[in-house]
Biopython code that builds the backbone (N, CA, C, O; Angstrom):
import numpy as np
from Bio.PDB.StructureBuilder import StructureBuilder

atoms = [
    (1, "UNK", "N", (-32.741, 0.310, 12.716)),
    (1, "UNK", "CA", (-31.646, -0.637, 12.846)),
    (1, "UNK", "C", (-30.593, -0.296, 11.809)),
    (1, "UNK", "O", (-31.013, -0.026, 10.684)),
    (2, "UNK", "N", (-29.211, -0.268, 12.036)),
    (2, "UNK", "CA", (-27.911, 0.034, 11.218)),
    (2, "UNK", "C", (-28.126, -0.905, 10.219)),
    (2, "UNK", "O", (-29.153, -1.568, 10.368)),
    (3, "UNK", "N", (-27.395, -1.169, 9.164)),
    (3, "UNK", "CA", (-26.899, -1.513, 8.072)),
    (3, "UNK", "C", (-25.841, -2.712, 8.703)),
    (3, "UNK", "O", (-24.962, -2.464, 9.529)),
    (4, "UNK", "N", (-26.132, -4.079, 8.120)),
    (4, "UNK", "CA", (-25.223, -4.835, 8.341)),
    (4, "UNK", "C", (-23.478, -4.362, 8.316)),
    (4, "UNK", "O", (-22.597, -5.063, 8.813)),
    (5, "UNK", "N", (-23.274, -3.238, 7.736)),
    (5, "UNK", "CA", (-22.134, -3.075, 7.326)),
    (5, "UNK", "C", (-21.662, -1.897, 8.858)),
    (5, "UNK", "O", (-20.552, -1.717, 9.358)),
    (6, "UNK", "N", (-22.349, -1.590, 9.051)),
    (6, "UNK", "CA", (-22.047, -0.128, 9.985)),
    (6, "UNK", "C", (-20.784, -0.866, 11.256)),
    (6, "UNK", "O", (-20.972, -2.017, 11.650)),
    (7, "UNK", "N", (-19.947, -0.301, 11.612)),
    (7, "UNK", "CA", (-19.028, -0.439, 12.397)),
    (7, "UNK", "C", (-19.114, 0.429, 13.312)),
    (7, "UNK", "O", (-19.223, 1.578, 12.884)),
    (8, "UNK", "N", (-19.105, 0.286, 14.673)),
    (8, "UNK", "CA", (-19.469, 1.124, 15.900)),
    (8, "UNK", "C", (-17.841, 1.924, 15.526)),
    (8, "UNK", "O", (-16.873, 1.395, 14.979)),
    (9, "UNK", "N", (-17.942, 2.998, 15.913)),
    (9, "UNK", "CA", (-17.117, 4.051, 15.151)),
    (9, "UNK", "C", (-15.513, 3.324, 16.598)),
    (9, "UNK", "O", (-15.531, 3.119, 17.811)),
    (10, "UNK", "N", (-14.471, 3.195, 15.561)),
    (10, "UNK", "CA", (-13.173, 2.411, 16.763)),
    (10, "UNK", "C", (-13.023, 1.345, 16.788)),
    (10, "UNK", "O", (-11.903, 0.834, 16.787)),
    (11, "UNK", "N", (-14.007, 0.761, 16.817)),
    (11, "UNK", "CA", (-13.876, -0.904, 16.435)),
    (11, "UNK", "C", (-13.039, -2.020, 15.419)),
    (11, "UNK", "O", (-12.415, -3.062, 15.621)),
    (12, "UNK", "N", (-13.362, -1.265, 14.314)),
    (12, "UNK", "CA", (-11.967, -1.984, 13.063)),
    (12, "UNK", "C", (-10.385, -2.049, 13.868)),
    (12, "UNK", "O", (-9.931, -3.192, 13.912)),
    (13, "UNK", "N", (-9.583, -1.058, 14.445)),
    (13, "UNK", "CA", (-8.892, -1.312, 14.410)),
    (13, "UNK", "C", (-8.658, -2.491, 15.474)),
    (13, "UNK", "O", (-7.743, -3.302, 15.322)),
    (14, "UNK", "N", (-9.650, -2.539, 16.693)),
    (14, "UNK", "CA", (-10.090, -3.788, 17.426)),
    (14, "UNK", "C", (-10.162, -5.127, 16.466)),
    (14, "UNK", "O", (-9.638, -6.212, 16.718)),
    (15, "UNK", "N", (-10.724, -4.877, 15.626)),
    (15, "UNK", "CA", (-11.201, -6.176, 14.713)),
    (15, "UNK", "C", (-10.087, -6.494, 13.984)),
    (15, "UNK", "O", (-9.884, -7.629, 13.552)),
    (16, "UNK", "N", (-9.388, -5.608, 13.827)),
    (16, "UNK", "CA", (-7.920, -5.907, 12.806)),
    (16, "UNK", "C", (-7.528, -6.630, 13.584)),
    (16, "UNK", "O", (-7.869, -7.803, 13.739)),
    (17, "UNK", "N", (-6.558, -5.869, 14.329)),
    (17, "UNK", "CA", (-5.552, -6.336, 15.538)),
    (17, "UNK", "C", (-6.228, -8.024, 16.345)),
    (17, "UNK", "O", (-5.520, -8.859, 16.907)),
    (18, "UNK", "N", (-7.478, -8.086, 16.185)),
    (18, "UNK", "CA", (-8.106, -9.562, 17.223)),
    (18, "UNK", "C", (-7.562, -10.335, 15.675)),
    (18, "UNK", "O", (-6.625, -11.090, 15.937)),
    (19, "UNK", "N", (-7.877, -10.340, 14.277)),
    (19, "UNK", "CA", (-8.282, -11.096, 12.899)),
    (19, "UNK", "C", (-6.959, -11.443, 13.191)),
    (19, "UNK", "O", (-6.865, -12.581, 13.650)),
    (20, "UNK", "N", (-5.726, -10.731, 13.054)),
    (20, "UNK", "CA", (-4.516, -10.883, 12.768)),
    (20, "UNK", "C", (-3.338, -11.271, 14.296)),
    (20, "UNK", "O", (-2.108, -11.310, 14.319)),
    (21, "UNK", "N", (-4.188, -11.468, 15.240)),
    (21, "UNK", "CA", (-3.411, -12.386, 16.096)),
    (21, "UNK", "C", (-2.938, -13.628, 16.373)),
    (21, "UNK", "O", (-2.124, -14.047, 17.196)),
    (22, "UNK", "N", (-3.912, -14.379, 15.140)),
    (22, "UNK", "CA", (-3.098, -16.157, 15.279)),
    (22, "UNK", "C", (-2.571, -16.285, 13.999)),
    (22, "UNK", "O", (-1.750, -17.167, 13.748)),
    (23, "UNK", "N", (-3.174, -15.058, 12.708)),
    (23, "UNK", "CA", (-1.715, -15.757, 11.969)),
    (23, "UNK", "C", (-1.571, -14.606, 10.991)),
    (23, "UNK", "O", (-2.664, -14.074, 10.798)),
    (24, "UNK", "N", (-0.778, -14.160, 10.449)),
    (24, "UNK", "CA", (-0.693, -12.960, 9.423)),
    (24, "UNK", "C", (-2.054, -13.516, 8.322)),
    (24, "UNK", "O", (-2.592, -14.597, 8.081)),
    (25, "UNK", "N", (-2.253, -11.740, 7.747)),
    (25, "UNK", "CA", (-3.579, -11.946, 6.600)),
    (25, "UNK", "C", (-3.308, -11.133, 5.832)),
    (25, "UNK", "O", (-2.509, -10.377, 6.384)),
    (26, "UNK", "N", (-3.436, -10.927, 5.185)),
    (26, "UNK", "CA", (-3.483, -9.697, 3.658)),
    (26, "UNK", "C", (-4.694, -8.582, 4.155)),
    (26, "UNK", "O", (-5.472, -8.644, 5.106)),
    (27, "UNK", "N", (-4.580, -7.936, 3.498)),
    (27, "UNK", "CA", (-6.211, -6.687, 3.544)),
    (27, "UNK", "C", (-7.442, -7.672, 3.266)),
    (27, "UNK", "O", (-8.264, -7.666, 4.182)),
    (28, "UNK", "N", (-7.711, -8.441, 2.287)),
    (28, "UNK", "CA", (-8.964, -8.582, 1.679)),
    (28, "UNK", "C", (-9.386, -10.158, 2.901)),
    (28, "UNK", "O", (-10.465, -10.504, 3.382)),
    (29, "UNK", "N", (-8.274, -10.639, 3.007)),
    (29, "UNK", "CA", (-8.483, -12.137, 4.200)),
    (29, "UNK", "C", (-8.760, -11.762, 5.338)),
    (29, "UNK", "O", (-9.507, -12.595, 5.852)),
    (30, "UNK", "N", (-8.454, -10.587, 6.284)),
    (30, "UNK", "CA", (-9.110, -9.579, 7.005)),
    (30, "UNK", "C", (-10.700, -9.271, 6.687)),
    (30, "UNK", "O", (-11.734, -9.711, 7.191)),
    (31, "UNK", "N", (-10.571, -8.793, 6.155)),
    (31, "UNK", "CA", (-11.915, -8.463, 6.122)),
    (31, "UNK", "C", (-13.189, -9.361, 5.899)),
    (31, "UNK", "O", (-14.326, -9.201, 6.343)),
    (32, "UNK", "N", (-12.617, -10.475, 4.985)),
    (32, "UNK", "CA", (-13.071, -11.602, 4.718)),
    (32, "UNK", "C", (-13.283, -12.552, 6.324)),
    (32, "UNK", "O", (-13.954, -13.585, 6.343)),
    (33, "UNK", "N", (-12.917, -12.253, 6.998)),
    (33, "UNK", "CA", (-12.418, -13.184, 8.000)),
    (33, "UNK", "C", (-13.019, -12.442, 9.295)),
    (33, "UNK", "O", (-12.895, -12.914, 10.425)),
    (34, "UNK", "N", (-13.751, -11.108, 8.992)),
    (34, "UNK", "CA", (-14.360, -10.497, 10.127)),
    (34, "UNK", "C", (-15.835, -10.669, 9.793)),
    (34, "UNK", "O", (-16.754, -10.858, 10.591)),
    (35, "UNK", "N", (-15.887, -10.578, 8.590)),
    (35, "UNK", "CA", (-17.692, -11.259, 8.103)),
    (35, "UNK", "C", (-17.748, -13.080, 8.320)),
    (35, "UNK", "O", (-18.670, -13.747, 8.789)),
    (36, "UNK", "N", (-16.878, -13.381, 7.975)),
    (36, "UNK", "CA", (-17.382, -15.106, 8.688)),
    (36, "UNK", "C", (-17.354, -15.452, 9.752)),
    (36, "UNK", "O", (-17.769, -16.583, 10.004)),
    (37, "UNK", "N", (-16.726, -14.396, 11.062)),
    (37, "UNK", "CA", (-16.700, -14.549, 12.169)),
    (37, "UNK", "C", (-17.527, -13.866, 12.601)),
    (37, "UNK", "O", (-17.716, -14.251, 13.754)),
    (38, "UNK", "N", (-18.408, -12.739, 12.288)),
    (38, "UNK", "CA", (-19.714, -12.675, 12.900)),
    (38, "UNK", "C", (-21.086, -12.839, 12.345)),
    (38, "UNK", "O", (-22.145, -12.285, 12.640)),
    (39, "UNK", "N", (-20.725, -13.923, 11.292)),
    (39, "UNK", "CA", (-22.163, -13.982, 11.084)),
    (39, "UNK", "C", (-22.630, -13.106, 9.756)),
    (39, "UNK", "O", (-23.767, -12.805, 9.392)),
    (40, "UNK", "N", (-21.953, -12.948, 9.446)),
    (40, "UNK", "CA", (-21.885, -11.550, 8.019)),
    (40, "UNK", "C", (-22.932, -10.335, 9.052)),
    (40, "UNK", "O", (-23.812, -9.557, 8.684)),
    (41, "UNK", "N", (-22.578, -10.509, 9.911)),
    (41, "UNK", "CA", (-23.085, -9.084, 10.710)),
    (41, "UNK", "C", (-22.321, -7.741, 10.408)),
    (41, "UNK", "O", (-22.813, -6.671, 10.051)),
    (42, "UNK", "N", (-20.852, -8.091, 10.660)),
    (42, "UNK", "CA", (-20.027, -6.971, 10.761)),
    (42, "UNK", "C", (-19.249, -7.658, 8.900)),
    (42, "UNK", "O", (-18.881, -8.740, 8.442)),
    (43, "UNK", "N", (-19.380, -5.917, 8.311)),
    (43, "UNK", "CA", (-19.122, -6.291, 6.809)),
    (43, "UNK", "C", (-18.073, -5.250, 6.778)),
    (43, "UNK", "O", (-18.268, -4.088, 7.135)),
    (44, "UNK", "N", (-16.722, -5.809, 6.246)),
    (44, "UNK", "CA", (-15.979, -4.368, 6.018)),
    (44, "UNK", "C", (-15.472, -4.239, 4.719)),
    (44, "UNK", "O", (-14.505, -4.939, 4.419)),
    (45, "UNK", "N", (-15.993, -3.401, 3.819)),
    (45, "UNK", "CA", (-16.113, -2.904, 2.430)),
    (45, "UNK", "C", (-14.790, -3.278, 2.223)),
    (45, "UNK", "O", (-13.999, -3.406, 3.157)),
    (46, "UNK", "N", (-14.449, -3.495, 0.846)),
    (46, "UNK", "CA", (-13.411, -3.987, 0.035)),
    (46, "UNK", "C", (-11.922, -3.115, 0.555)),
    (46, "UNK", "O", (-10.900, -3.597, 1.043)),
    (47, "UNK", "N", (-12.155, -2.092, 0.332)),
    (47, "UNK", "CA", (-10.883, -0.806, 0.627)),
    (47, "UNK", "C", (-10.800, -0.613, 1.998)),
    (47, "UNK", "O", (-9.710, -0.769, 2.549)),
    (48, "UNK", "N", (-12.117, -0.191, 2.851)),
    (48, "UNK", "CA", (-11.944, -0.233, 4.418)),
    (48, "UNK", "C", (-10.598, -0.544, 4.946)),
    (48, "UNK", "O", (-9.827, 0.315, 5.373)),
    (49, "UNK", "N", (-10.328, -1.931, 4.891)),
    (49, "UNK", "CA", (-9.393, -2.429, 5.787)),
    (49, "UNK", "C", (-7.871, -1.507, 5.731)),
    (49, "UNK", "O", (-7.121, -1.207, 6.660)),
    (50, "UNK", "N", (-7.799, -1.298, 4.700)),
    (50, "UNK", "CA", (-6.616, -0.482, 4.060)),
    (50, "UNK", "C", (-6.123, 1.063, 4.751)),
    (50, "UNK", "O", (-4.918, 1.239, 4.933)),
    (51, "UNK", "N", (-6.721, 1.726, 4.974)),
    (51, "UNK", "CA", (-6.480, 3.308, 5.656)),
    (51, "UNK", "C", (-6.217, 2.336, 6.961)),
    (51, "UNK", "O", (-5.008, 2.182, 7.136)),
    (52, "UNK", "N", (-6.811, 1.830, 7.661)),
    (52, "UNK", "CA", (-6.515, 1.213, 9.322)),
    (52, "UNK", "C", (-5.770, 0.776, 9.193)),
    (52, "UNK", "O", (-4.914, 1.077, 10.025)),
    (53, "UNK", "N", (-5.252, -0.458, 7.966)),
    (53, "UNK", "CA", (-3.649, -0.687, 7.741)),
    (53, "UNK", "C", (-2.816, -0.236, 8.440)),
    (53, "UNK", "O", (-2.227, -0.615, 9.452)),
    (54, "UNK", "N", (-2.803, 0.707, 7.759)),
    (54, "UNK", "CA", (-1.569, 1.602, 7.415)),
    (54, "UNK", "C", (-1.447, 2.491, 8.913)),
    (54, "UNK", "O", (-0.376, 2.754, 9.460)),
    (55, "UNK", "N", (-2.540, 2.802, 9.324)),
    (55, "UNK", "CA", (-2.330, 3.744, 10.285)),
    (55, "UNK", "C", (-2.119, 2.527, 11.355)),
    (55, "UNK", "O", (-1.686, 3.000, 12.405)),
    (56, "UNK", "N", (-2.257, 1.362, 11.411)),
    (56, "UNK", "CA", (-1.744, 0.445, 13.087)),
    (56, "UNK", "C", (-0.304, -0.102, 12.175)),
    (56, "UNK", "O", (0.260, -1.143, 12.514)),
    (57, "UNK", "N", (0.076, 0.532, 11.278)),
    (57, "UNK", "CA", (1.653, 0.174, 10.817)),
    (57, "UNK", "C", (2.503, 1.033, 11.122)),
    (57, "UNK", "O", (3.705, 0.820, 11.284)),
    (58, "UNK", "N", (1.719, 2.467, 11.259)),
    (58, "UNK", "CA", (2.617, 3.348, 11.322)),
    (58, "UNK", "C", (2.567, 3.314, 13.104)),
    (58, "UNK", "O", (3.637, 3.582, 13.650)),
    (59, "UNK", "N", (1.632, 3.066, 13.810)),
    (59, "UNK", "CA", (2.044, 3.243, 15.009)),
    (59, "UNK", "C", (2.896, 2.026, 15.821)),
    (59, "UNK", "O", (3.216, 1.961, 17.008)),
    (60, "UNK", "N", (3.121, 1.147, 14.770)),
    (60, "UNK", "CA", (4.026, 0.022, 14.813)),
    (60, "UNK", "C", (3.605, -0.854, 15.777)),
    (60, "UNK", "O", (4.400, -1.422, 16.526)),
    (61, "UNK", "N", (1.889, -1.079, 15.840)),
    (61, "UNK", "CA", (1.623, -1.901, 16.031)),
    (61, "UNK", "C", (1.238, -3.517, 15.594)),
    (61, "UNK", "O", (0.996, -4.515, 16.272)),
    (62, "UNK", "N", (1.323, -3.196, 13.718)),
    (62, "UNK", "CA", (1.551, -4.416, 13.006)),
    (62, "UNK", "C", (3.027, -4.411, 11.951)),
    (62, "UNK", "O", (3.971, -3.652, 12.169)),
    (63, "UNK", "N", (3.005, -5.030, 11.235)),
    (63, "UNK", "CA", (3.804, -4.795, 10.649)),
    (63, "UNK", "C", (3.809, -6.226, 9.307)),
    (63, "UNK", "O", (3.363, -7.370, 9.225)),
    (64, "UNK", "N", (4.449, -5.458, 8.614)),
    (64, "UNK", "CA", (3.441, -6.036, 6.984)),
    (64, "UNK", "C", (5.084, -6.173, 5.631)),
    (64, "UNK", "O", (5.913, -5.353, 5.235)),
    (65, "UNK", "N", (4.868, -7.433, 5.398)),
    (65, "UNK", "CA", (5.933, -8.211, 4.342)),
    (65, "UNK", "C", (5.351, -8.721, 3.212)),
    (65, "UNK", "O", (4.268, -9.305, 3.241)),
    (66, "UNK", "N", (5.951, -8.554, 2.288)),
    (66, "UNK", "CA", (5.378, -9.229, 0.692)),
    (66, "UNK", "C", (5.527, -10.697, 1.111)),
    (66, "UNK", "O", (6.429, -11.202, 1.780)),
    (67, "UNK", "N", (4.544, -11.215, 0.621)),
    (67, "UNK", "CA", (4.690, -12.823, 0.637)),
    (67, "UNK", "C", (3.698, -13.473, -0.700)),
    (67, "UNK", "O", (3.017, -12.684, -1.354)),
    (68, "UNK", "N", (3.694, -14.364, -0.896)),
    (68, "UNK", "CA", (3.222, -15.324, -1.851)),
    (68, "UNK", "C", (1.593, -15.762, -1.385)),
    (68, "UNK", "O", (1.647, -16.079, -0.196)),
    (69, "UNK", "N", (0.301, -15.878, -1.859)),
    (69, "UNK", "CA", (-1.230, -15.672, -0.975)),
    (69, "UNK", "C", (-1.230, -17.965, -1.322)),
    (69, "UNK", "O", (-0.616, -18.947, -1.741)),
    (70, "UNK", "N", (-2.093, -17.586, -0.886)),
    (70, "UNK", "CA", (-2.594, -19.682, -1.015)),
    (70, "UNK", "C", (-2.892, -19.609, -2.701)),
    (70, "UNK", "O", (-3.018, -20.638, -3.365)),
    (71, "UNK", "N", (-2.990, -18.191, -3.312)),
    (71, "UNK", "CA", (-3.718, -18.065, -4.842)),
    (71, "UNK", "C", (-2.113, -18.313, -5.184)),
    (71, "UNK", "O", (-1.735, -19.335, -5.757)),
    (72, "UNK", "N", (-1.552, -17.649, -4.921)),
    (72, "UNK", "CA", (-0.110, -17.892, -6.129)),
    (72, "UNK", "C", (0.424, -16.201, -6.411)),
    (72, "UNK", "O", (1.247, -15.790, -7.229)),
    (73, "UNK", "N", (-0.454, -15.384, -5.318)),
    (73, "UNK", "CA", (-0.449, -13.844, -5.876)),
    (73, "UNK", "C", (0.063, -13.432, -4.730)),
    (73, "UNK", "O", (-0.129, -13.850, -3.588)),
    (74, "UNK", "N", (0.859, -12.415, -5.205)),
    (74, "UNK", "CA", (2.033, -11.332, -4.289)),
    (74, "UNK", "C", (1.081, -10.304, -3.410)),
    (74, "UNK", "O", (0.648, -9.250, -3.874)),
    (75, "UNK", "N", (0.843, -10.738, -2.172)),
    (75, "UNK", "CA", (-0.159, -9.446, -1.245)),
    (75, "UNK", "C", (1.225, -9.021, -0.204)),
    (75, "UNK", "O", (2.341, -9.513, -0.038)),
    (76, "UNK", "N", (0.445, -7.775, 0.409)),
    (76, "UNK", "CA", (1.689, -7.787, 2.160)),
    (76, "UNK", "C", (0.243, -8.547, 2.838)),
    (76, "UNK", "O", (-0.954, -8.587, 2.555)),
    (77, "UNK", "N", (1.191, -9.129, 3.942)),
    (77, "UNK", "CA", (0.710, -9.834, 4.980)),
    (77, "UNK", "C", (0.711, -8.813, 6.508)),
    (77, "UNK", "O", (1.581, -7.962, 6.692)),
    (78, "UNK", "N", (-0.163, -9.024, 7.290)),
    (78, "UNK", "CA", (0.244, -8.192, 8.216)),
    (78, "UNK", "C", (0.204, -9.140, 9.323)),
    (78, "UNK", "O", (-0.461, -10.173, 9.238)),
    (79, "UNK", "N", (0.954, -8.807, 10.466)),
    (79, "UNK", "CA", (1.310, -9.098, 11.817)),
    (79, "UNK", "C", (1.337, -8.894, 12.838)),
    (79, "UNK", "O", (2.063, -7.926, 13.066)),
    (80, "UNK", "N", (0.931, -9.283, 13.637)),
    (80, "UNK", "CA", (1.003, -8.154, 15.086)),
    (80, "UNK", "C", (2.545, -7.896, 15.840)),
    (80, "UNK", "O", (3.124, -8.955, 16.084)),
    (81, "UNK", "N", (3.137, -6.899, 16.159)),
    (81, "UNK", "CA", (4.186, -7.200, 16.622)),
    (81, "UNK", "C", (3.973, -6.654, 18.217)),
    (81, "UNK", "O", (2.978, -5.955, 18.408)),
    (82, "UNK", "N", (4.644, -6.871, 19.085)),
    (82, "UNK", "CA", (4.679, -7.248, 20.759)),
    (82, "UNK", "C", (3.901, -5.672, 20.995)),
    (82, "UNK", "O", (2.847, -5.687, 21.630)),
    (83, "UNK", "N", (4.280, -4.701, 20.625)),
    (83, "UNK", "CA", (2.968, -3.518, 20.645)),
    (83, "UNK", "C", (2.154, -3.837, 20.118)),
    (83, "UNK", "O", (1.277, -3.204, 20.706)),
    (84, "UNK", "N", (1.728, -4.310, 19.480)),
    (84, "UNK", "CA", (0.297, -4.806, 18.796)),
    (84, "UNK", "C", (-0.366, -5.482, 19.938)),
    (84, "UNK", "O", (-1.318, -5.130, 20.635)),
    (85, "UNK", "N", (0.393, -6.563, 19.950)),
    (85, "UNK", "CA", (-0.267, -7.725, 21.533)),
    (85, "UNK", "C", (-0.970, -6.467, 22.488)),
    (85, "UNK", "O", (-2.155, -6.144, 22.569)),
    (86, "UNK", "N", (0.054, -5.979, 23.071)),
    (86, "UNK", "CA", (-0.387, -5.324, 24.317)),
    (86, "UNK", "C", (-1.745, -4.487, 24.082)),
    (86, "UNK", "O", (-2.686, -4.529, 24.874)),
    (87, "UNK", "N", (-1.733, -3.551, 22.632)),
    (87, "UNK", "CA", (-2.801, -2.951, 22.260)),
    (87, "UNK", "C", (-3.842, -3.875, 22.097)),
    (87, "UNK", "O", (-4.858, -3.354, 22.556)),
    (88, "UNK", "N", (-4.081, -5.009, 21.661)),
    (88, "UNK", "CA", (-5.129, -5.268, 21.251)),
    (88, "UNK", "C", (-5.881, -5.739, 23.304)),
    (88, "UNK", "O", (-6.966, -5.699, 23.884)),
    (89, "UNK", "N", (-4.857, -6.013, 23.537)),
    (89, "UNK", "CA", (-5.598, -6.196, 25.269)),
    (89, "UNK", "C", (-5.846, -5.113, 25.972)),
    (89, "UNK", "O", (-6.039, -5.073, 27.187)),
    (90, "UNK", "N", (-5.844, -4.091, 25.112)),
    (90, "UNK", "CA", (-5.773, -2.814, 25.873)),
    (90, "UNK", "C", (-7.323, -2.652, 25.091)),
    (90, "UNK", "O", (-8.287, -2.637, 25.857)),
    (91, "UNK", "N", (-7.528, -2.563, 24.000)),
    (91, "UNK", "CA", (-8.711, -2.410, 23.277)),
    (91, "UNK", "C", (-9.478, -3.852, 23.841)),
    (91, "UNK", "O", (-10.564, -3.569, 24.346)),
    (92, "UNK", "N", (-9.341, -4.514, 23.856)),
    (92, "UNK", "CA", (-9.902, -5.645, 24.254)),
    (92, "UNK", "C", (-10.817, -5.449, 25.333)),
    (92, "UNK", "O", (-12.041, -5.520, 25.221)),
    (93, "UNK", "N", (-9.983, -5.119, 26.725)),
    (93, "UNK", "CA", (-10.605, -4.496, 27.555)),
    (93, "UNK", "C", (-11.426, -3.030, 27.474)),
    (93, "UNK", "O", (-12.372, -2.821, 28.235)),
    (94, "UNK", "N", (-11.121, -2.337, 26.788)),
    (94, "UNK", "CA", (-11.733, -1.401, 26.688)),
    (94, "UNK", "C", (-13.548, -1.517, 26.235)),
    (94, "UNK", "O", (-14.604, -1.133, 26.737)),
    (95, "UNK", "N", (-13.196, -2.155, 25.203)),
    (95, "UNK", "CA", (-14.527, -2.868, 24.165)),
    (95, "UNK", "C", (-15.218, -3.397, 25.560)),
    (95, "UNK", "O", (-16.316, -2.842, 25.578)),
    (96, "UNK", "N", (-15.101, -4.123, 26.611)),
    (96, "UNK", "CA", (-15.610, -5.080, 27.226)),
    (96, "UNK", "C", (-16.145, -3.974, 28.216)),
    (96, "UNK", "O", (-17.362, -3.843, 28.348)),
    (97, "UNK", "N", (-15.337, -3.240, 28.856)),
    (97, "UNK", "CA", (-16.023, -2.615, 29.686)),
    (97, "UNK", "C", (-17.344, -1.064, 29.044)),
    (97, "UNK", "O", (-18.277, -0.498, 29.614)),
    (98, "UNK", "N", (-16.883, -0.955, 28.011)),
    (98, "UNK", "CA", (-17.796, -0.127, 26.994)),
    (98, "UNK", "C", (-19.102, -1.091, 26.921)),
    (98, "UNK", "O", (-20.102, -0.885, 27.608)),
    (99, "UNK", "N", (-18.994, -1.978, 26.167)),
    (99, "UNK", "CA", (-20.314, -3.083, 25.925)),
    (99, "UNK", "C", (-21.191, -3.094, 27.413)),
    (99, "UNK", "O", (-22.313, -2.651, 27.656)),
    (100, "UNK", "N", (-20.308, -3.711, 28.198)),
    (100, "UNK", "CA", (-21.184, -3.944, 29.363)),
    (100, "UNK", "C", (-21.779, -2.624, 30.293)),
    (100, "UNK", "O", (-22.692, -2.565, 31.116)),
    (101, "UNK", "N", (-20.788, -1.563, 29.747)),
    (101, "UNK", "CA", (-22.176, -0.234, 30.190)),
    (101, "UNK", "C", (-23.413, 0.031, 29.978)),
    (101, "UNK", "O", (-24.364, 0.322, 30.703)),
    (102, "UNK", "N", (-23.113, -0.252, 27.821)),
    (102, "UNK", "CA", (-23.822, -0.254, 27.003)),
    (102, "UNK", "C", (-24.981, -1.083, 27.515)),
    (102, "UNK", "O", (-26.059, -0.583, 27.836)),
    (103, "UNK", "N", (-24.707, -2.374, 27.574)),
    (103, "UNK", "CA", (-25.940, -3.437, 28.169)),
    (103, "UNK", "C", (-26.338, -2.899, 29.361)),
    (103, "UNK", "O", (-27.358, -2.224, 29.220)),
    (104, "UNK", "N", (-26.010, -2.932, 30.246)),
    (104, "UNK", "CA", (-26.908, -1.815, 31.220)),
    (104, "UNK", "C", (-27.572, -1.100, 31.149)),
    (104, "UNK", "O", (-28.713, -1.323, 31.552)),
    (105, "UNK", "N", (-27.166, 0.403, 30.490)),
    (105, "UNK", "CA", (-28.387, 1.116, 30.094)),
    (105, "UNK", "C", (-29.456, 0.417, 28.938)),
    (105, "UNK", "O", (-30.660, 0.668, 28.981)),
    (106, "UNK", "N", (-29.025, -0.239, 28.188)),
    (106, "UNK", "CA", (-30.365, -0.728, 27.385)),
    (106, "UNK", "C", (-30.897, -1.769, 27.925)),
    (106, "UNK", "O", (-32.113, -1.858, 27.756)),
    (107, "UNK", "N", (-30.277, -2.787, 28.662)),
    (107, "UNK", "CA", (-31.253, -3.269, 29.153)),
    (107, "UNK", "C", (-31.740, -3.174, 30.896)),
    (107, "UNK", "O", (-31.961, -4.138, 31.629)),
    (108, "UNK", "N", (-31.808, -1.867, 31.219)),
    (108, "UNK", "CA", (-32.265, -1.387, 32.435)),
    (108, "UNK", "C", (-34.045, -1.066, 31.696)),
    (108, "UNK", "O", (-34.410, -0.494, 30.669)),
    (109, "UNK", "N", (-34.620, -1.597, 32.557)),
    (109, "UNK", "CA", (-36.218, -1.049, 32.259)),
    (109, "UNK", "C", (-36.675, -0.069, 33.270)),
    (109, "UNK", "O", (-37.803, 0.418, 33.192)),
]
sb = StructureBuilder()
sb.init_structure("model")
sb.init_model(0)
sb.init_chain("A")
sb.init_seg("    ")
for serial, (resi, resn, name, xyz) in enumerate(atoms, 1):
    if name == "N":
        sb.init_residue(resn, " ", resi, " ")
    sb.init_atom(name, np.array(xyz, "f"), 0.0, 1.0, " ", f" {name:<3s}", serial, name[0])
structure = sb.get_structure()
């Protein structure tokens, strides 16, 4: 059995893009916010979130502003912008029809 932490390899940027669709988050509230939503199943290491950042910024699917945190401390926030939307329903579906293959063959006896 994997490591609570292991991420099916593609998935983060799925998990970004779903975390950050109802309201902008910083890196660490992301990640924070993908372990309380499954259960501390899916764990994404402190720095993780950061390289995927950057790379769904550059394909301008989020997009990220200095703002003020609930602490009183200067983070960027990130956002989905209208390419983002479409991607994450594009991964969305993708994930869904992947899984449910997945469940098939494992649970075919």
């Amino acid at each position: 059995m994997g490591k609570p932490s292991d991420l099916v390899q593609g998935t983060l940027d799925l998990l970004i893009l779903k975390t950050i669709s109802l309201e902008p988050k910083h890196g660490w509230a992301i990640a924070k916010r993908i372990q309380q939503i499954s259960s501390a199943v899916q764990q994404v290491q402190q720095r993780s979130p950061y390289p995927a950042l950057h790379r769904l910024e550059q394909k301008a699917w989020i997009k990220a502003k200095w703002a003020e945190t609930e602490t009183g401390r200067k983070a960027k926030l990130y956002s989905l912008t209208a390419a983002g939307r479409a991607q994450l329903e594009k991964e969305a579906a993708n994930w869904s029809r992947l899984s449910t293959a997945i469940n098939l063959v494992v649970e075919t006896t």
